[in-house]
C-alpha positions as CSV (number, residue, x, y, z in Angstrom):
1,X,82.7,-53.4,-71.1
2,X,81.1,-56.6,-70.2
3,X,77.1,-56.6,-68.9
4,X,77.1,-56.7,-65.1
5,X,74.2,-59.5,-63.5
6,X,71.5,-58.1,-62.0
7,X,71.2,-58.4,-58.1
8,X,68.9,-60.7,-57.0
9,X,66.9,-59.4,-54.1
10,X,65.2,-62.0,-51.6
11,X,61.7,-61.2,-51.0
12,X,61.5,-59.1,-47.9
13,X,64.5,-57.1,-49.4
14,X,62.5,-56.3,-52.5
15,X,59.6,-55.3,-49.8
16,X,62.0,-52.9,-47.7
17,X,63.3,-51.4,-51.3
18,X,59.9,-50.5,-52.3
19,X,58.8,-49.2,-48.8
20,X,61.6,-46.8,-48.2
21,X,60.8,-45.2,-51.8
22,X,57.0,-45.2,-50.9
23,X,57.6,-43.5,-47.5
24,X,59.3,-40.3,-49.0
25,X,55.7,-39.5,-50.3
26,X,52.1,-39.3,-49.9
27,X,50.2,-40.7,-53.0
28,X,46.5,-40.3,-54.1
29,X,44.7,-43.4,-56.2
30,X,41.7,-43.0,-57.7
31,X,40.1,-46.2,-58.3
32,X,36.5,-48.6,-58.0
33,X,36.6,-49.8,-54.0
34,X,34.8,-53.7,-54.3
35,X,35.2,-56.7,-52.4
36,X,35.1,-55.1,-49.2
37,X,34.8,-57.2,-46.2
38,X,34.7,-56.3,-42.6
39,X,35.5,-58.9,-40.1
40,X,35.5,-59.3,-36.7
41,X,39.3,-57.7,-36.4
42,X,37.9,-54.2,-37.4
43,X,40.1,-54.0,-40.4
44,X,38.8,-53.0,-43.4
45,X,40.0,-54.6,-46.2
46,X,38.8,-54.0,-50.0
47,X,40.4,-53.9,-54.0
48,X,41.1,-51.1,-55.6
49,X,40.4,-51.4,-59.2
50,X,41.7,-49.4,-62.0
51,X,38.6,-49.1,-64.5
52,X,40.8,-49.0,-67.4
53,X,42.6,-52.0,-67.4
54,X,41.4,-53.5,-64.6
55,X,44.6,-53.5,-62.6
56,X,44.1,-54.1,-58.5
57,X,45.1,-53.1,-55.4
58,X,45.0,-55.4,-52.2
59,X,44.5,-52.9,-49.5
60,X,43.5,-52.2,-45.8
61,X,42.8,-49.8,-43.3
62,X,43.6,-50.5,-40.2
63,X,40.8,-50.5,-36.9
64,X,42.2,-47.5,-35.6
65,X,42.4,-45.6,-38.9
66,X,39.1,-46.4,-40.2
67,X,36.4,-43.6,-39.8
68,X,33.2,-45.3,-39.9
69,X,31.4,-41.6,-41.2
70,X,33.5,-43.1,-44.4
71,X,29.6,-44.9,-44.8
72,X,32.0,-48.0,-46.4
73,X,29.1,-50.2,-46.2
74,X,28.7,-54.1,-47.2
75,X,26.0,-53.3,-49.5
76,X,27.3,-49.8,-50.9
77,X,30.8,-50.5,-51.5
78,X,30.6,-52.5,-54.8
79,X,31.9,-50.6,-58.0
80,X,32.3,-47.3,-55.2
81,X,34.5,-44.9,-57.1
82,X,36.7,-43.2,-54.8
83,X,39.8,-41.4,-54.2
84,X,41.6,-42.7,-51.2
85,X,45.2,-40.9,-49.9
86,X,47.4,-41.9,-47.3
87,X,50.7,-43.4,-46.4
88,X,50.8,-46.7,-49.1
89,X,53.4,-49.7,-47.2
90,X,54.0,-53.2,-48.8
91,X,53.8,-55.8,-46.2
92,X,56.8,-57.1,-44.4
93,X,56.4,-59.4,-42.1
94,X,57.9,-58.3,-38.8
Protein backbone atom coordinates (compact mmCIF):
# COMPACT_ATOMS: atom_id res chain seq x y z
CA UNK A 1 0.00 0.00 0.00
CA UNK A 2 1.78 3.00 -0.95
CA UNK A 3 1.67 6.41 1.61
CA UNK A 4 -0.95 8.80 0.34
CA UNK A 5 0.40 12.88 0.29
CA UNK A 6 -1.05 14.90 2.60
CA UNK A 7 -3.59 17.67 1.41
CA UNK A 8 -2.35 20.82 1.38
CA UNK A 9 -4.89 23.30 2.64
CA UNK A 10 -4.58 27.13 1.63
CA UNK A 11 -4.81 29.38 4.46
CA UNK A 12 -8.36 30.43 4.77
CA UNK A 13 -9.27 26.66 4.23
CA UNK A 14 -7.18 25.70 7.22
CA UNK A 15 -9.18 28.73 9.07
CA UNK A 16 -12.79 27.42 7.97
CA UNK A 17 -11.55 23.60 9.06
CA UNK A 18 -10.71 24.82 12.39
CA UNK A 19 -13.83 27.07 12.83
CA UNK A 20 -16.48 24.53 11.98
CA UNK A 21 -14.78 22.04 14.76
CA UNK A 22 -14.69 25.07 17.24
CA UNK A 23 -18.35 26.01 16.63
CA UNK A 24 -19.80 22.53 17.73
CA UNK A 25 -18.63 23.57 21.29
CA UNK A 26 -18.34 26.08 23.98
CA UNK A 27 -14.77 26.01 25.56
CA UNK A 28 -13.49 27.52 28.92
CA UNK A 29 -9.56 28.73 29.15
CA UNK A 30 -8.06 29.56 32.14
CA UNK A 31 -5.24 31.70 31.64
CA UNK A 32 -3.08 35.22 32.81
CA UNK A 33 -5.15 38.18 30.74
CA UNK A 34 -2.00 40.97 29.90
CA UNK A 35 -1.37 43.34 27.25
CA UNK A 36 -4.74 44.62 27.14
CA UNK A 37 -5.39 47.58 25.22
CA UNK A 38 -8.55 49.52 24.65
CA UNK A 39 -8.74 51.71 21.64
CA UNK A 40 -10.93 53.99 20.35
CA UNK A 41 -12.95 51.11 18.32
CA UNK A 42 -14.33 49.72 21.74
CA UNK A 43 -12.77 46.32 21.23
CA UNK A 44 -11.05 44.82 23.72
CA UNK A 45 -8.19 43.09 22.90
CA UNK A 46 -5.60 41.21 25.32
CA UNK A 47 -3.18 37.70 25.55
CA UNK A 48 -4.06 34.97 27.19
CA UNK A 49 -1.18 33.32 28.68
CA UNK A 50 -0.78 29.85 29.88
CA UNK A 51 1.48 30.15 33.19
CA UNK A 52 3.00 26.87 32.56
CA UNK A 53 4.67 27.14 29.42
CA UNK A 54 3.88 30.37 28.52
CA UNK A 55 1.82 29.52 25.52
CA UNK A 56 -0.54 32.68 24.18
CA UNK A 57 -3.72 33.48 22.96
CA UNK A 58 -4.42 36.62 20.68
CA UNK A 59 -7.92 37.43 21.61
CA UNK A 60 -10.84 40.03 21.50
CA UNK A 61 -14.05 40.92 22.56
CA UNK A 62 -15.97 42.59 20.60
CA UNK A 63 -17.70 46.42 21.53
CA UNK A 64 -20.95 44.97 21.82
CA UNK A 65 -19.98 41.97 23.91
CA UNK A 66 -17.83 43.61 26.26
CA UNK A 67 -19.44 44.23 29.80
CA UNK A 68 -17.52 47.09 31.21
CA UNK A 69 -18.77 45.63 35.13
CA UNK A 70 -15.90 43.05 33.78
CA UNK A 71 -13.58 46.09 35.80
CA UNK A 72 -10.81 45.05 32.68
CA UNK A 73 -8.92 47.98 33.55
CA UNK A 74 -5.47 49.38 31.85
CA UNK A 75 -3.80 49.38 35.09
CA UNK A 76 -5.48 46.06 36.69
CA UNK A 77 -5.26 43.77 33.82
CA UNK A 78 -1.59 42.82 33.95
CA UNK A 79 -0.87 39.11 35.11
CA UNK A 80 -5.08 39.11 35.80
CA UNK A 81 -5.75 35.40 36.20
CA UNK A 82 -9.08 34.60 34.75
CA UNK A 83 -11.30 32.18 33.26
CA UNK A 84 -12.96 33.51 30.15
CA UNK A 85 -15.80 31.18 28.18
CA UNK A 86 -17.42 31.82 25.10
CA UNK A 87 -17.72 30.96 21.42
CA UNK A 88 -13.69 30.84 20.38
CA UNK A 89 -13.57 31.66 16.04
CA UNK A 90 -10.13 31.97 14.13
CA UNK A 91 -10.28 34.92 11.92
CA UNK A 92 -11.23 34.71 8.32
CA UNK A 93 -11.27 37.42 6.46
CA UNK A 94 -14.71 37.99 4.94
Amino acid sequence: MEDQEPKIFSVSEFIRILNIGLKRSQVKIIGEVSEVSFPSSGHVYFTLKDEKDGSIIKSIIWKGKYNPSLKLAHDTAKALKTTIDGLFVFGEKK
